[in-house]
N, C-alpha and C positions, 0 to 999 in steps of 0.2 A: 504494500500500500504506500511505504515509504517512496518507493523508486517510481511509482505512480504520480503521485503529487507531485516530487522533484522533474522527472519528463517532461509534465504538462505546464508546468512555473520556464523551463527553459525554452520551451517551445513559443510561450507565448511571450516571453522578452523578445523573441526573435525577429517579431512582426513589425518591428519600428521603423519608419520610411517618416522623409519629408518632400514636397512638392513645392517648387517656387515656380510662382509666375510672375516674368519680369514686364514692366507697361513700357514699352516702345516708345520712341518720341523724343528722346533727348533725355538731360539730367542728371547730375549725378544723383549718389546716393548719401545719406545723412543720418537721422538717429535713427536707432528700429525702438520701435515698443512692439510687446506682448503683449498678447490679448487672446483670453479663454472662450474658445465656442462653444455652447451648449449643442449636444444633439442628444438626437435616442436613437432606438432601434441602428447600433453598430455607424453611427456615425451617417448615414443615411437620410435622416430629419433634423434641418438643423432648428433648435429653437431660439437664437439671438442668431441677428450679423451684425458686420459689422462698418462702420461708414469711414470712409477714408477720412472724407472731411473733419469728420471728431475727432478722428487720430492724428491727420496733419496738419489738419489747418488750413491756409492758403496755401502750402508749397506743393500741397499733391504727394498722390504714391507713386513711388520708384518700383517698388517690387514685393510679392506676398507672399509665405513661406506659411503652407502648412504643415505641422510635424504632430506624430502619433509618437509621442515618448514612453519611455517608460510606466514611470508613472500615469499618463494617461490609457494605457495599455492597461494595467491592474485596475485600475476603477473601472473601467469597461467591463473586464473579467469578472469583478466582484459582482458586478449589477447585471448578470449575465447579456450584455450587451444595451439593454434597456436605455442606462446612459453613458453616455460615451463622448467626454470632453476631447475636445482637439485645442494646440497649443498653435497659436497664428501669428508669426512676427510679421509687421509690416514696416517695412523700412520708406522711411518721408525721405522724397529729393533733396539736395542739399543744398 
């Protein structure tokens, strides 16, 4: 049962992946902030988004990174997939 649990704990560390998408058009890049997505059902439904404008202001977004980390990995598991935080840095032009 041991060697059961330990598998399934490794297995799903394994799944970690991030996705950037860069906005075209000129600009560099400048600070990022983090920002928590709500979803449910595995990530699937998201229930917040989120607005550039909030986040940068007038300089605009340069680029979006969504990452499934670890820790957002095991609260997904715990809640068997129900809810499912995503961790989204957005980097403002500079």
């Amino acid at each position: 049962m041991r060697n059961l649990v330990l598998a399934t704990l490794l297995l799903s560390l394994a799944g970690c992946y991030k996705a950037t998408v860069v906005k075209l058009g000129g600009g560099s890049p400048g600070n990022e902030q983090r920002v928590k997505v709500h979803t449910v059902a595995w990530g699937l439904i998201s229930i917040n988004e989120i607005d550039g404008s909030a986040v940068c202001g007038d300089k605009g977004v340069f680029s979006v990174s969504s990452r499934h980390n670890v820790i957002d990995q095991i609260i997904g598991g715990l809640t068997g997939g129900i809810y499912a935080p995503v961790t989204v840095l957005v980097t403002c032009k500079g």
